[in-house]
MDAnalysis code that builds the backbone (N, CA, C; Angstrom):
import MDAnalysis as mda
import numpy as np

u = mda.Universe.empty(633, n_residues=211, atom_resindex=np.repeat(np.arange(211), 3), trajectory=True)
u.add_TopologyAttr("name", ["N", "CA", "C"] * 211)
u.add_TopologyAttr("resid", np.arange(1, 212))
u.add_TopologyAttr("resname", ["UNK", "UNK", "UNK", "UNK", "UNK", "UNK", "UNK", "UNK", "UNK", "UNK", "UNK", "UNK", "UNK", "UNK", "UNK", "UNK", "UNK", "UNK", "UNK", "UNK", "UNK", "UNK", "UNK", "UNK", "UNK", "UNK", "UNK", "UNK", "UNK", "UNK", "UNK", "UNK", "UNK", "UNK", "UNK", "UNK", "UNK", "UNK", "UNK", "UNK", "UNK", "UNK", "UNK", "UNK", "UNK", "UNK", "UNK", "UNK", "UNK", "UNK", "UNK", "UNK", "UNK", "UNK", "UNK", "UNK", "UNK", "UNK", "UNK", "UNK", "UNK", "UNK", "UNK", "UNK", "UNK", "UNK", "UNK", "UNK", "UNK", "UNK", "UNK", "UNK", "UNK", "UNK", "UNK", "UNK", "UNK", "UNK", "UNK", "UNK", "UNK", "UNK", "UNK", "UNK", "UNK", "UNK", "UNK", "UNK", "UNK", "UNK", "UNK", "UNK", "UNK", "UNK", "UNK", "UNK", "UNK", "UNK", "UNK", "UNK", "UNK", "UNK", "UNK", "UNK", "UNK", "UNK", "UNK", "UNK", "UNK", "UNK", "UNK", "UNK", "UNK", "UNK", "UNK", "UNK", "UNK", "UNK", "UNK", "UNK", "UNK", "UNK", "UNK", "UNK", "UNK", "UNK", "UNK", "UNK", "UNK", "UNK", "UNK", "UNK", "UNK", "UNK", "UNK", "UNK", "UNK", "UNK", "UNK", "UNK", "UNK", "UNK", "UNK", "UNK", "UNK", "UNK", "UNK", "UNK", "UNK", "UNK", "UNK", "UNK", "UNK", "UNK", "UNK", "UNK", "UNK", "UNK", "UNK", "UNK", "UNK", "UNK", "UNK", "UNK", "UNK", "UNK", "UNK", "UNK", "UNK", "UNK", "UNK", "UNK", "UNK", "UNK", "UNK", "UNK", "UNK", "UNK", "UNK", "UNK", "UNK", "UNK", "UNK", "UNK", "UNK", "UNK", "UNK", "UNK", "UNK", "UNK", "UNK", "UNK", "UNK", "UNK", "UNK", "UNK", "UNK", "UNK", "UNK", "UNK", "UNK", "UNK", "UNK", "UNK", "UNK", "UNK", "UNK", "UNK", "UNK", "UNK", "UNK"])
u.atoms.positions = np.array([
    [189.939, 189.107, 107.307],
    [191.206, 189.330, 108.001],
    [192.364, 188.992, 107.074],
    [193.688, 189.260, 107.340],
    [194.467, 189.414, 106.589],
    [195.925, 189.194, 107.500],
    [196.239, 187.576, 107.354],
    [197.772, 186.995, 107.591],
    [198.549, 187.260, 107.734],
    [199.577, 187.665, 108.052],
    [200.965, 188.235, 107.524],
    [201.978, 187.332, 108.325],
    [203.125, 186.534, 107.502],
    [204.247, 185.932, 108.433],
    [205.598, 186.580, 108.738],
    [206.404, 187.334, 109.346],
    [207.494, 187.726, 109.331],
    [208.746, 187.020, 109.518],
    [209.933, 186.790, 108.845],
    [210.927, 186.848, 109.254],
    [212.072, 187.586, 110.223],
    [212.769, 187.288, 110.615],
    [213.878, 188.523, 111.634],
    [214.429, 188.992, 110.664],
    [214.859, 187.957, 109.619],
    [216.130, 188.222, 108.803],
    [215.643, 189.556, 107.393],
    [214.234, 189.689, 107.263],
    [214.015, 190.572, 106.725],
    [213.922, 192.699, 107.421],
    [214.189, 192.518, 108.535],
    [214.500, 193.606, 109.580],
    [215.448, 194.774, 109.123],
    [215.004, 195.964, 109.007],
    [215.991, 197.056, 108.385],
    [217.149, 196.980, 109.794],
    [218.061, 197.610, 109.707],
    [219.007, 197.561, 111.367],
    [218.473, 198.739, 111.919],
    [218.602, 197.916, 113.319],
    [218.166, 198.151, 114.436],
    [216.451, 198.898, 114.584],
    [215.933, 198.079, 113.730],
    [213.854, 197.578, 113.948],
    [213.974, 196.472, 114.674],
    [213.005, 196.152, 115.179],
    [212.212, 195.477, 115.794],
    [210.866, 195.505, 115.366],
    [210.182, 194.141, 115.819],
    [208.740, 193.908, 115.978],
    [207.851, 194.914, 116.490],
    [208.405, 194.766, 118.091],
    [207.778, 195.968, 118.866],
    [207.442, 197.121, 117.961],
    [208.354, 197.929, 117.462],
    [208.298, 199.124, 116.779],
    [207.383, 198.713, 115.623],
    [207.726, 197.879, 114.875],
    [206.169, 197.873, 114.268],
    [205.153, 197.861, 114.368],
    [204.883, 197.293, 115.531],
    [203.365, 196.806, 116.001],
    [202.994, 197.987, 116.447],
    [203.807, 198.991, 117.594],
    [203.603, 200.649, 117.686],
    [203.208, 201.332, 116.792],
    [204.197, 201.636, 115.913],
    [204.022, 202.168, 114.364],
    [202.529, 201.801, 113.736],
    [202.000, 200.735, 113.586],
    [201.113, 200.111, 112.847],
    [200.069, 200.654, 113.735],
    [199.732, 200.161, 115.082],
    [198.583, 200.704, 115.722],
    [198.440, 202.415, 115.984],
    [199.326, 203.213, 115.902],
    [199.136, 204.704, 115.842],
    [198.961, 204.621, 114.363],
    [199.077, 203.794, 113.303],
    [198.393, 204.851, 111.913],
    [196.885, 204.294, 111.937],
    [197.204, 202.857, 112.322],
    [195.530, 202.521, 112.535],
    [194.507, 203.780, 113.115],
    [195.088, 204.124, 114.133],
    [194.298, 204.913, 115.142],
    [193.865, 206.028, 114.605],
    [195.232, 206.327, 113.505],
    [195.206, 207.671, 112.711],
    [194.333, 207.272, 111.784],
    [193.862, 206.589, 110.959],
    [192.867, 206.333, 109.639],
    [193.954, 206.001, 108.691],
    [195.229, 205.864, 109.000],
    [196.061, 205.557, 107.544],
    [196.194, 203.915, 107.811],
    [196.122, 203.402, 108.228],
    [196.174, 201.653, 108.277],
    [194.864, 200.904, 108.228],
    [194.565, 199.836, 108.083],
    [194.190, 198.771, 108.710],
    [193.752, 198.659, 109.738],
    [192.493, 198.613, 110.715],
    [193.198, 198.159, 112.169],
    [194.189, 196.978, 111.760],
    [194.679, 196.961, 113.165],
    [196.027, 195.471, 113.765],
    [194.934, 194.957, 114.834],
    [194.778, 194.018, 114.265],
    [193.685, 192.842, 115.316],
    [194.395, 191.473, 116.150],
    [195.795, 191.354, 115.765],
    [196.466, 190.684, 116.235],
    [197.883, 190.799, 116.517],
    [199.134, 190.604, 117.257],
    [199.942, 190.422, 116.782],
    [200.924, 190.051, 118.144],
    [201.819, 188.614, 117.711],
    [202.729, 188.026, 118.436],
    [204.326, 188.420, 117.620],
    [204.744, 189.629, 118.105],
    [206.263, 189.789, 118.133],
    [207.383, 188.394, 117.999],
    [207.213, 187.650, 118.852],
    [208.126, 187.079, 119.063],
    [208.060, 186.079, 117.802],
    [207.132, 185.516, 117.154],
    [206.838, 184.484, 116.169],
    [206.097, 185.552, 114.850],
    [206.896, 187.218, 114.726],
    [206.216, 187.984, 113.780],
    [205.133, 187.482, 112.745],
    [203.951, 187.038, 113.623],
    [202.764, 186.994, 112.939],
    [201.558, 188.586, 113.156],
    [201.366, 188.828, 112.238],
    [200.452, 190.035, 112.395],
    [198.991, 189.657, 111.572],
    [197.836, 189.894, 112.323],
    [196.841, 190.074, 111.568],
    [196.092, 191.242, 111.591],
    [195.185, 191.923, 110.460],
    [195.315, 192.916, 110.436],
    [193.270, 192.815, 109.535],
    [192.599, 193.951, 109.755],
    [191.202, 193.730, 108.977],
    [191.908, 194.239, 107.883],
    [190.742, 193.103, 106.700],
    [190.983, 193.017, 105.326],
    [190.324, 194.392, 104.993],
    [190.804, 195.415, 103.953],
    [190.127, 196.119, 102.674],
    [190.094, 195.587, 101.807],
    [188.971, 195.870, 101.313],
    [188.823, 195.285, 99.869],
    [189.607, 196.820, 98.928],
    [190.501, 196.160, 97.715],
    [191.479, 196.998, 97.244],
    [190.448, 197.293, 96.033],
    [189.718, 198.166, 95.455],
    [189.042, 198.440, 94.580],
    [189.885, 200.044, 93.384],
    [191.053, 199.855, 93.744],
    [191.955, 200.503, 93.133],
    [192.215, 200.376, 91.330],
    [191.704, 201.398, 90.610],
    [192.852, 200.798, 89.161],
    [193.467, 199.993, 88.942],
    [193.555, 199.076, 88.150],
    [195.399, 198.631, 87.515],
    [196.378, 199.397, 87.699],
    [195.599, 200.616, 87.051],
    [196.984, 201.436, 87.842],
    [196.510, 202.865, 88.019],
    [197.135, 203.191, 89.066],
    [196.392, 203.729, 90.197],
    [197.509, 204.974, 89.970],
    [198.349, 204.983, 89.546],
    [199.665, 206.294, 89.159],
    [199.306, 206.474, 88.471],
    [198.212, 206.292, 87.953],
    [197.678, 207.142, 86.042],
    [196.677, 207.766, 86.416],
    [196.688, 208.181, 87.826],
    [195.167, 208.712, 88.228],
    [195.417, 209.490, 89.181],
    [195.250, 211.170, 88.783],
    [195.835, 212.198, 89.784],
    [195.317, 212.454, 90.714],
    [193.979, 211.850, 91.115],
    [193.682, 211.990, 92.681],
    [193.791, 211.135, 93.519],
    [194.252, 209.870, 92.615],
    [194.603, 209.233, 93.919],
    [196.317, 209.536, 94.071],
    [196.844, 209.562, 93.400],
    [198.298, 209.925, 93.692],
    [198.133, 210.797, 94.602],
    [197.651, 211.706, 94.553],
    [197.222, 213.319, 95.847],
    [196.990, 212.800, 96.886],
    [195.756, 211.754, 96.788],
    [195.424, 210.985, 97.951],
    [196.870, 210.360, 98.543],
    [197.585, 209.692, 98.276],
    [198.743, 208.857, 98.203],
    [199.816, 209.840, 99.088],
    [200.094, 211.122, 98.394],
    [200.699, 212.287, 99.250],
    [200.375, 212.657, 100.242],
    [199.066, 212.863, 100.548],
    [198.426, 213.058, 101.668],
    [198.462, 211.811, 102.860],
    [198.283, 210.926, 102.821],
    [198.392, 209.725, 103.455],
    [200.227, 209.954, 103.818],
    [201.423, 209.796, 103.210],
    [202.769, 210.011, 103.765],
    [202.783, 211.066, 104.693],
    [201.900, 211.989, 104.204],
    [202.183, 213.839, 105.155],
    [201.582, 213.201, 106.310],
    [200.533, 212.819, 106.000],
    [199.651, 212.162, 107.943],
    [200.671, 211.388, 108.337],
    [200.946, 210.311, 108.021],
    [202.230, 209.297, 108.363],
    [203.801, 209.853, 108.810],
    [203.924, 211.336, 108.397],
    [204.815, 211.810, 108.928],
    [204.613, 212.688, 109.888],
    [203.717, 213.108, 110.233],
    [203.181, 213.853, 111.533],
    [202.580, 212.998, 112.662],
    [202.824, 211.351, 112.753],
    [202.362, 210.481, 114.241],
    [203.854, 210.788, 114.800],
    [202.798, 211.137, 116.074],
    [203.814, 211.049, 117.005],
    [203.591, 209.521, 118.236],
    [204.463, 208.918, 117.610],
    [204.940, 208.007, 117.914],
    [206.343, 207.205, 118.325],
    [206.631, 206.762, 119.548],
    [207.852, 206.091, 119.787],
    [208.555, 204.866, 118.609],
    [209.421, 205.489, 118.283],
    [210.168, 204.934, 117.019],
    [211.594, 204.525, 116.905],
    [212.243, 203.675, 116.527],
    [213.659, 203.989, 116.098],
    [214.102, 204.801, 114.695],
    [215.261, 205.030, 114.955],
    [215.364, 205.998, 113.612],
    [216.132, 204.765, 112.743],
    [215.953, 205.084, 111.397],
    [216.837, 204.394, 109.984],
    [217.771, 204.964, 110.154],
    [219.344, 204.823, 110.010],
    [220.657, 204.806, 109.624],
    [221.058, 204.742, 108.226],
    [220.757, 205.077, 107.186],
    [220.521, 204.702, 106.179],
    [222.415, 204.866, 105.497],
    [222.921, 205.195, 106.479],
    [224.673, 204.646, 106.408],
    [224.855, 203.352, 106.408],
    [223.889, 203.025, 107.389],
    [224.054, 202.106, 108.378],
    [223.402, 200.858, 107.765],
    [222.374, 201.207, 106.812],
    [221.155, 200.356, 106.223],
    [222.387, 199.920, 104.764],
    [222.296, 201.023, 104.099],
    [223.607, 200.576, 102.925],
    [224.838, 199.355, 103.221],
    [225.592, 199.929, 104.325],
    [226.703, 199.523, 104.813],
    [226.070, 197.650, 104.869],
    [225.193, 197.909, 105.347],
    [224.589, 196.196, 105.770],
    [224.179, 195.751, 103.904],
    [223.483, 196.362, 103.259],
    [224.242, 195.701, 102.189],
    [225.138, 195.527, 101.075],
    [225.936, 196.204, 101.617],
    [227.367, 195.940, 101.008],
    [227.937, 194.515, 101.950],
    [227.446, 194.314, 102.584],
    [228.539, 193.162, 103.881],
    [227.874, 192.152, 103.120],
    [226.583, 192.210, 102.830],
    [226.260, 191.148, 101.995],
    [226.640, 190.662, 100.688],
    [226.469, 191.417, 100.028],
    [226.814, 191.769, 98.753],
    [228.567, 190.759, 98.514],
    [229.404, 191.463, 99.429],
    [230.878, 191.267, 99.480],
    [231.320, 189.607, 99.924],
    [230.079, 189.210, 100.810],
    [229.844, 188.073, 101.373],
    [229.584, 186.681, 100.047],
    [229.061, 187.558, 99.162],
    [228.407, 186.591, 98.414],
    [229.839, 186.231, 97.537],
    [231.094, 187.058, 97.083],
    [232.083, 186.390, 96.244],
    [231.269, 186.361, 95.040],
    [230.791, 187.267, 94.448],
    [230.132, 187.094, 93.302],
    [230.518, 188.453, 92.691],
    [230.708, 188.615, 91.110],
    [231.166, 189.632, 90.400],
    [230.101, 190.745, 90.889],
    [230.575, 192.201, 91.442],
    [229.642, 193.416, 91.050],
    [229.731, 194.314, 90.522],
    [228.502, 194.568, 89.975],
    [227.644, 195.702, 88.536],
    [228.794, 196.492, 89.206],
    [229.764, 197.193, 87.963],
    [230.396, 197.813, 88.053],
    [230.114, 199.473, 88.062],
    [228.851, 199.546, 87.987],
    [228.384, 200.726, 88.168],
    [227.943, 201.332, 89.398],
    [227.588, 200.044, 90.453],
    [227.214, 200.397, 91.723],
    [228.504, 200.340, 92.225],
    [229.669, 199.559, 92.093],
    [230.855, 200.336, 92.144],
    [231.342, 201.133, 92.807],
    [231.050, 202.256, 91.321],
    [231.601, 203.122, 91.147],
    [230.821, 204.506, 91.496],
    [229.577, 204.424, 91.864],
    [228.522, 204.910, 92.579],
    [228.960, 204.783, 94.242],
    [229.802, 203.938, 94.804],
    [229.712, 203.876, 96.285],
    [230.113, 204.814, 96.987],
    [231.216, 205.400, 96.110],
    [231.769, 206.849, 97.208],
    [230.768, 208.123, 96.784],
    [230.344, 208.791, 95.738],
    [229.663, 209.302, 95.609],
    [227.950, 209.226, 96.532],
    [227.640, 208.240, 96.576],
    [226.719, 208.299, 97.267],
    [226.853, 208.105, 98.634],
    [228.365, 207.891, 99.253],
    [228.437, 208.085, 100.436],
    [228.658, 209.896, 100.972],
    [229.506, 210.673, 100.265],
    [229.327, 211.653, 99.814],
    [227.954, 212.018, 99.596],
    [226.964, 211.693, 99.253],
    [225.594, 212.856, 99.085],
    [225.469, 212.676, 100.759],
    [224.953, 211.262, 101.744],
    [224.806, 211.263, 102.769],
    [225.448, 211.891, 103.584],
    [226.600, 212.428, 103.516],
    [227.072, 213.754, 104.262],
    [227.137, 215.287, 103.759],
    [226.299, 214.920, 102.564],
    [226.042, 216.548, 102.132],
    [225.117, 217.504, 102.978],
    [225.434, 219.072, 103.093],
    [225.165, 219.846, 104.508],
    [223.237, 219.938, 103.940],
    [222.705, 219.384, 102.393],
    [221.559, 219.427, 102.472],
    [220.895, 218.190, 102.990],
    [221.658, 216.828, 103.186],
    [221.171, 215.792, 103.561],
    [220.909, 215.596, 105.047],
    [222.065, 216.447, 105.360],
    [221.957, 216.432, 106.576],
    [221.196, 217.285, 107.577],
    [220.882, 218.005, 106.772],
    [219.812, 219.288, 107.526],
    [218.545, 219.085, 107.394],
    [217.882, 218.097, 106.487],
    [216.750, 217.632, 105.714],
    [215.845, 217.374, 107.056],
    [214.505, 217.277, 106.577],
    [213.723, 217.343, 107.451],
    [213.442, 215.688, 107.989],
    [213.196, 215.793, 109.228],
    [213.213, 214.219, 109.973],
    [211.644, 213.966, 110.185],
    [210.924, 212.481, 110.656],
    [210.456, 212.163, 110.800],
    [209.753, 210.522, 111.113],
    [208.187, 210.665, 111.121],
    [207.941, 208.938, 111.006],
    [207.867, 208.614, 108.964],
    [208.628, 208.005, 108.575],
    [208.485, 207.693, 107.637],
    [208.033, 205.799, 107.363],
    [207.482, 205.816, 106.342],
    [206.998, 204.793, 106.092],
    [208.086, 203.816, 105.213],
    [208.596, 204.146, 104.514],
    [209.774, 203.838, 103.702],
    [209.597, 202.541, 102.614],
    [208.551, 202.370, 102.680],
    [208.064, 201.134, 101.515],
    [206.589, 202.263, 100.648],
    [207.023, 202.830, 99.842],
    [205.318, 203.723, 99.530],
    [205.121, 203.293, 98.034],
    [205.392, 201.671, 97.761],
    [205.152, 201.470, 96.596],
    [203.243, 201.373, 96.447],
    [203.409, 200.997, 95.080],
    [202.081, 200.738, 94.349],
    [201.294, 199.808, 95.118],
    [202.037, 198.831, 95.690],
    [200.966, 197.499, 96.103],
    [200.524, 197.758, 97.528],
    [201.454, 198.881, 98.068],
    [201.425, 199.309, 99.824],
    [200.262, 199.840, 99.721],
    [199.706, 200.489, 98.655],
    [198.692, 201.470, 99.004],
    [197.155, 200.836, 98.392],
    [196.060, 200.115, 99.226],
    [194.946, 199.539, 99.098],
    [193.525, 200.411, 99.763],
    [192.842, 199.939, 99.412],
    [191.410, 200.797, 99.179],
    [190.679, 201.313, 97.940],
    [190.318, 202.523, 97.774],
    [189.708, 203.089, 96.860],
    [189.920, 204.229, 96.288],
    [189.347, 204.517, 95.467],
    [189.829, 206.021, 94.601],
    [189.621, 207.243, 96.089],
    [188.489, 207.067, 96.623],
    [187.911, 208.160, 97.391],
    [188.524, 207.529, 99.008],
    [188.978, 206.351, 99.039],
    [189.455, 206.014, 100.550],
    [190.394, 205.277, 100.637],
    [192.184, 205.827, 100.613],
    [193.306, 204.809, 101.027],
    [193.802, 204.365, 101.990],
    [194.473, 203.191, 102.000],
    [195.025, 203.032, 103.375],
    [196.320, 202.468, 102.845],
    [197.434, 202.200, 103.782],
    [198.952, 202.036, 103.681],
    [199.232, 200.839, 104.685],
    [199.381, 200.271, 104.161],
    [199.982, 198.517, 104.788],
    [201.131, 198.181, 104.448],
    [201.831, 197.067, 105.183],
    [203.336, 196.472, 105.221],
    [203.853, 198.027, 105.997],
    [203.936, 198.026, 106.952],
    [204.757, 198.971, 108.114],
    [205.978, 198.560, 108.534],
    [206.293, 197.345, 108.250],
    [207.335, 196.588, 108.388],
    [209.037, 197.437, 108.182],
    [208.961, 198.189, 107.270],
    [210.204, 199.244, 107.348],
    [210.147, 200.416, 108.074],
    [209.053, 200.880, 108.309],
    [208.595, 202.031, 109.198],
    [209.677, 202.252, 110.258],
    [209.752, 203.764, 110.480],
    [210.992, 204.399, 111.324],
    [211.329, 205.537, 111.014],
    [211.692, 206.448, 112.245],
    [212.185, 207.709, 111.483],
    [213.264, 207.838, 111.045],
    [212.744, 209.086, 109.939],
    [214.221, 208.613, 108.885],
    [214.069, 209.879, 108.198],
    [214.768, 210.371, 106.759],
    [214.506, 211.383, 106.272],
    [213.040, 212.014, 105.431],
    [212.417, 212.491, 105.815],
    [210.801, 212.855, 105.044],
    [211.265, 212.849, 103.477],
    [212.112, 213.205, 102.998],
    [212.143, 213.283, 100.919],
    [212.411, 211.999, 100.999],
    [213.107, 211.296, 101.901],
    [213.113, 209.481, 101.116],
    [211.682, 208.587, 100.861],
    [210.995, 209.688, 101.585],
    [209.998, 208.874, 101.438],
    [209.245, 209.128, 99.935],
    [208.859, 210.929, 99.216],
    [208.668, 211.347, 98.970],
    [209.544, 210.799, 97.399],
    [210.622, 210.723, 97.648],
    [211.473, 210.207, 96.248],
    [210.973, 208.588, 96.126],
    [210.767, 207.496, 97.080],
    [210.598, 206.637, 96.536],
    [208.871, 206.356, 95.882],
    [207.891, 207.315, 95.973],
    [207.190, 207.496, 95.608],
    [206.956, 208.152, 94.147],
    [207.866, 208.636, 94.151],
    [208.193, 209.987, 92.597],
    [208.337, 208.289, 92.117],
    [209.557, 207.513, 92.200],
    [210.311, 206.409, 91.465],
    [208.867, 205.301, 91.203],
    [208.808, 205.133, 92.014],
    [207.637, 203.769, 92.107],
    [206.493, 204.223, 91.220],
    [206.473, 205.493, 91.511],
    [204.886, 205.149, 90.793],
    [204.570, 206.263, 89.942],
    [206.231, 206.878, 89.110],
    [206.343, 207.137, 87.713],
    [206.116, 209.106, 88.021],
    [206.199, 209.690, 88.833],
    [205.691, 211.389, 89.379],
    [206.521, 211.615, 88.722],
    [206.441, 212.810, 88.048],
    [207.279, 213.843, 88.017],
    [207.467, 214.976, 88.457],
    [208.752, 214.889, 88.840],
    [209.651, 215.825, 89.730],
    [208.883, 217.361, 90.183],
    [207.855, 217.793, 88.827],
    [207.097, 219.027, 89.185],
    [205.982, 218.921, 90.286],
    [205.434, 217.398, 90.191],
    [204.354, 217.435, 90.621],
    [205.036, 216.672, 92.331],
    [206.136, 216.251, 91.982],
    [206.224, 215.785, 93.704],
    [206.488, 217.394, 94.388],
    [207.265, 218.156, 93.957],
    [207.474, 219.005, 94.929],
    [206.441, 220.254, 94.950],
    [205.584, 220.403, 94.695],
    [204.211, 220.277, 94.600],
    [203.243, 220.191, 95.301],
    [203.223, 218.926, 95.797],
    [202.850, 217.924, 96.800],
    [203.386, 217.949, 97.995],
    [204.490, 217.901, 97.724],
    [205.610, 217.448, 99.512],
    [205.628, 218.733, 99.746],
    [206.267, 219.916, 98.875],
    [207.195, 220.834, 99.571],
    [208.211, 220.475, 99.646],
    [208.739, 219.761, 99.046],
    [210.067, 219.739, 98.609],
    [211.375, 220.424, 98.360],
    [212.172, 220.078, 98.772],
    [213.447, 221.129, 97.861],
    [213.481, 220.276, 96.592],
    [213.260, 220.907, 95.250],
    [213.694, 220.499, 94.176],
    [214.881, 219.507, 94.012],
    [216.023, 220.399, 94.566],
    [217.678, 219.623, 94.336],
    [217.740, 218.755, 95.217],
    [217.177, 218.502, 96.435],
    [216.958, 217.825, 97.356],
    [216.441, 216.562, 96.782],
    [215.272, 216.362, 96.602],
    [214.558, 215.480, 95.583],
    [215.483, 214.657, 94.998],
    [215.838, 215.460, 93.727],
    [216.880, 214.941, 92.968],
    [217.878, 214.070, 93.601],
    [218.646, 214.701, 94.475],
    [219.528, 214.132, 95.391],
    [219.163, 212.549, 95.923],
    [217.868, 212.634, 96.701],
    [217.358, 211.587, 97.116],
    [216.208, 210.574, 96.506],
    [216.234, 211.095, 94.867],
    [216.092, 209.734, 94.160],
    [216.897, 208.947, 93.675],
    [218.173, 209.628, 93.439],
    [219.438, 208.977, 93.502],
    [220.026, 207.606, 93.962],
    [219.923, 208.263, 95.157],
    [219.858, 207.520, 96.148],
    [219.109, 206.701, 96.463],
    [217.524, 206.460, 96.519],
    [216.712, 205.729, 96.153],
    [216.974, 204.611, 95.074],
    [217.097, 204.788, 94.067],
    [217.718, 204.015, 93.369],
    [218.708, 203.395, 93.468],
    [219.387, 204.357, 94.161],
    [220.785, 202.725, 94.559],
    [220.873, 201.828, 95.487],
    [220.476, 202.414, 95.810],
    [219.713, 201.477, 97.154],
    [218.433, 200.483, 96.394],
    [218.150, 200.535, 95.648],
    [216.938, 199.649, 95.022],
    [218.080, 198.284, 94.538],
    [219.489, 199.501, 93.631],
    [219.836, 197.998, 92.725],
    [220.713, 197.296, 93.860],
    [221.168, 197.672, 94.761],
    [221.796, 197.020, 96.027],
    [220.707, 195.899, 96.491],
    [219.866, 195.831, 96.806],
    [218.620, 195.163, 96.823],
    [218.884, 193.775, 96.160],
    [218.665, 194.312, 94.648],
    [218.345, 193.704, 93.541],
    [219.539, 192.910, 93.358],
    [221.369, 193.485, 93.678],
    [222.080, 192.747, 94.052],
    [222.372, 191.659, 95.189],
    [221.671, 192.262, 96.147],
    [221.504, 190.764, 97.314],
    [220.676, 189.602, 96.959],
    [219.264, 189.974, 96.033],
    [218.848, 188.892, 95.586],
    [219.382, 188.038, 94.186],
    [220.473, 188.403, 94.143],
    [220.445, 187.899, 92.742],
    [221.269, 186.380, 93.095],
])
């Protein structure tokens, strides 16, 4: 079995527990999780059956499981499941309040990046983009099992939100190139582009709250 402790204060806006524990038991059900063998909302403890992770070192240097990896988001975006959606105006905006909170000098490049990338989020392709359950954490360490059998853990950001964010933070994390994600997803090319961008700034915003 396999622990997990949650904080509130780690919560994208407007998630909840509930919605995870939903989220988590429909991918279970689906074959993309873990079962969830436990879980108290109110004191976000989750337990969940262990896989044994018999994965590569590295597991992006290896084109079937990356495929595998694509395939697992496409299932994950077709549960139909009761969800809240990401705001990802709304997700930014929260850290900038932080950020501004802290009285500490900022990277003058994220800056100067803020209107521009508020600008892509109202561009007529961002906004038309295809919706869904997205997983929104699809790094390297999320994805455990085997060459021939994956599964996707930490659901904890899970929510619908835009399908290429998911798809771009996957290109980023785990090194794709741009031919082979859209490829894979079905992608709009410029789209992509657009929303690794964005992906990324949103990473060093991150990287600025912890610093």
């Amino acid at each position: 079995m396999v622990l997990r402790l949650n904080g509130n204060d780690t919560l994208l806006p407007g998630s909840n527990r509930r919605s995870e524990v939903n989220i988590w038991q429909a991918a279970s059900s689906a074959g993309l999780a873990p079962p969830l063998l436990y879980a108290n909302e109110q004191q976000g403890v989750l337990v969940s059956a262990y896989i044994e992770d018999r994965l590569p070192s590295q597991p992006e240097a290896n084109r079937s499981i990356v495929e595998h990896a694509f395939m697992l988001l496409k299932r994950c975006h077709q549960l139909d499941v009761d969800a809240h959606s990401l705001d990802l105006a709304e997700h930014i905006h929260q850290y900038w309040q932080l950020i501004e909170a802290m009285h500490s000098p900022v990277d003058p490049a994220l800056l100067e990046q803020r209107q521009s990338m508020r600008d892509l989020l109202e561009s007529p392709r961002f906004r038309t983009a295809r919706t869904g359950l997205c997983h929104h954490d699809p790094i390297v360490a999320n994805f455990v099992g085997s060459p021939d059998r994956l599964y996707l853990v930490d659901w904890e950001y899970a929510a619908r939100g835009l399908l290429v964010m998911d798809y771009a933070a996957l290109a980023v994390e785990w090194s794709v190139d741009d031919e082979l994600v859209t490829a894979l997803s079905g992608m709009d090319p410029e789209l992509l582009i657009m929303a690794k961008a964005l992906y990324k700034y949103m990473c060093r915003l991150w990287e600025e709250v912890l610093l």
